[in-house]
Every structure is written in structure tokens, then in C-alpha cells.
BAKEZA-708522 format. One record per residue (C-alpha): x, y, z; residue number from 1; residue in one letter. Coordinates in Angstrom, 1 decimal. Layout:
<rs>
+--------+--------+--------+-----+---+
!      X !      Y !      Z !   k ! r !
+--------+--------+--------+-----+---+
!      X !      Y !      Z ! NUM ! a !
...
+--------+--------+--------+-----+---+
</rs>
This chain:
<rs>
+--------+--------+--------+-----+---+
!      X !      Y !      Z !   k ! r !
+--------+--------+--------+-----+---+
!  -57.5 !   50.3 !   -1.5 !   1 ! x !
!  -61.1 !   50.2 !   -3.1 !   2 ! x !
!  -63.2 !   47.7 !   -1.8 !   3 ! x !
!  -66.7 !   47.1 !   -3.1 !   4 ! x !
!  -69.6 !   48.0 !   -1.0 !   5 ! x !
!  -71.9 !   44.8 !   -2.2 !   6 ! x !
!  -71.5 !   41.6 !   -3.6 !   7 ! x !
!  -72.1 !   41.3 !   -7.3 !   8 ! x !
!  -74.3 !   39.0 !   -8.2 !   9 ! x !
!  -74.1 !   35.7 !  -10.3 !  10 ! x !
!  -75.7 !   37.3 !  -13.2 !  11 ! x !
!  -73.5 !   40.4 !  -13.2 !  12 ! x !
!  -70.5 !   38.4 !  -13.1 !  13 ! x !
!  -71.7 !   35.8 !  -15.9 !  14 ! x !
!  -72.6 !   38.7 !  -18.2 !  15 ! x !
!  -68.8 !   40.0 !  -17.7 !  16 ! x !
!  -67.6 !   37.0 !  -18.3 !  17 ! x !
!  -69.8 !   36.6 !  -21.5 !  18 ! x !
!  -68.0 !   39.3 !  -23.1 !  19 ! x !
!  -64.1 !   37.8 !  -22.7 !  20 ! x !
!  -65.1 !   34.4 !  -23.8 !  21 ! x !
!  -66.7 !   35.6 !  -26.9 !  22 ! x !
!  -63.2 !   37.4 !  -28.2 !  23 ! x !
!  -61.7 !   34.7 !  -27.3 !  24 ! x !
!  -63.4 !   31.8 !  -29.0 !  25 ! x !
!  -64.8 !   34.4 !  -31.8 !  26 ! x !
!  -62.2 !   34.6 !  -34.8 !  27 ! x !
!  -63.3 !   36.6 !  -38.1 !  28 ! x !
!  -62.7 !   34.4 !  -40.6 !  29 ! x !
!  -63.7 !   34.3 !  -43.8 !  30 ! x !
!  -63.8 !   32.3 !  -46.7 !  31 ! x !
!  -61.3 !   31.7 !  -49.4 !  32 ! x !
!  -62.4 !   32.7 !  -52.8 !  33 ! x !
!  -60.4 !   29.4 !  -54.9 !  34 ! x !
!  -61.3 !   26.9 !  -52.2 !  35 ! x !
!  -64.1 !   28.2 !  -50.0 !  36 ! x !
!  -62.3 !   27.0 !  -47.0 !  37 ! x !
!  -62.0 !   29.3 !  -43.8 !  38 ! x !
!  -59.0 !   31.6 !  -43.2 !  39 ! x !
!  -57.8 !   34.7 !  -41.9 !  40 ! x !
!  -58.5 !   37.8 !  -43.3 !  41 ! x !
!  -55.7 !   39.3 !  -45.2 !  42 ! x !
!  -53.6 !   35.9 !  -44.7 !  43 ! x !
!  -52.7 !   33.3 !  -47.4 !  44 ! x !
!  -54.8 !   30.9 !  -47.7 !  45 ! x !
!  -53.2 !   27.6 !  -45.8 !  46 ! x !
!  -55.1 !   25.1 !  -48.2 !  47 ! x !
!  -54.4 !   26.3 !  -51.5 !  48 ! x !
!  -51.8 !   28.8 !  -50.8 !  49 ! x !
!  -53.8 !   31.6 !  -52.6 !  50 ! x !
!  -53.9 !   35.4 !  -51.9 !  51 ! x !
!  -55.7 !   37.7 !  -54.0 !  52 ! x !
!  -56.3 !   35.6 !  -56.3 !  53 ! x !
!  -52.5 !   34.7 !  -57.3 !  54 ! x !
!  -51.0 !   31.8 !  -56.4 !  55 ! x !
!  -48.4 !   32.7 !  -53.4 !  56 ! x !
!  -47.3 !   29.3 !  -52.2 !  57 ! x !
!  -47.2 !   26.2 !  -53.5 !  58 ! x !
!  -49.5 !   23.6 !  -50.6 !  59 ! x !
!  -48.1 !   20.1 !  -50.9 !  60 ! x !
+--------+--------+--------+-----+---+
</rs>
């Protein structure tokens, strides 16, 4: 089994760490063309209900 040769240091480790917590907390959202409210790309829009500018759902 490998075993590593040094210890790695606080700043190695908090720069490994930097990159899994930014794809987790970092979602691409965008904004919704009718409403201007965030949402997923290529999702209907859970405010309005829109997609591509047509009217999928109706939002109570």
C-alpha cells in the first residue's frame, strides 16, 4: 500500500479542499427571461412556469 513520504501541509490540503467545495456550493444558474428570477439552465422556470418563451406550466 502507498504511503506518503511527508506530511502535506495545511495549505496544500486547504487548496484541495477549495476546489470540492466550490462545485458544490457553485450552481450555474441563470436568469429567467419573463421573470428575471434564477433557474436552471434548460429547466422550466419554477416561478412562472416558462420555457423558451412558451408558457409550459401553469404556477399557482
Amino acid at each position: 500500500m502507498a504511503v506518503p513520504k511527508r506530511k502535506k501541509s495545511k495549505a496544500k490540503t486547504a487548496m484541495r479542499r477549495a476546489q470540492w467545495l466550490r462545485k458544490v456550493t457553485m450552481t450555474g444558474l441563470s436568469l429567467c427571461p419573463e421573470c428575471n428570477q434564477p433557474k436552471a439552465p434548460h429547466r422550466v422556470c419554477p416561478h412562472c412556469g416558462y420555457y423558451k418563451n412558451k408558457e409550459v406550466i401553469e404556477v399557482i
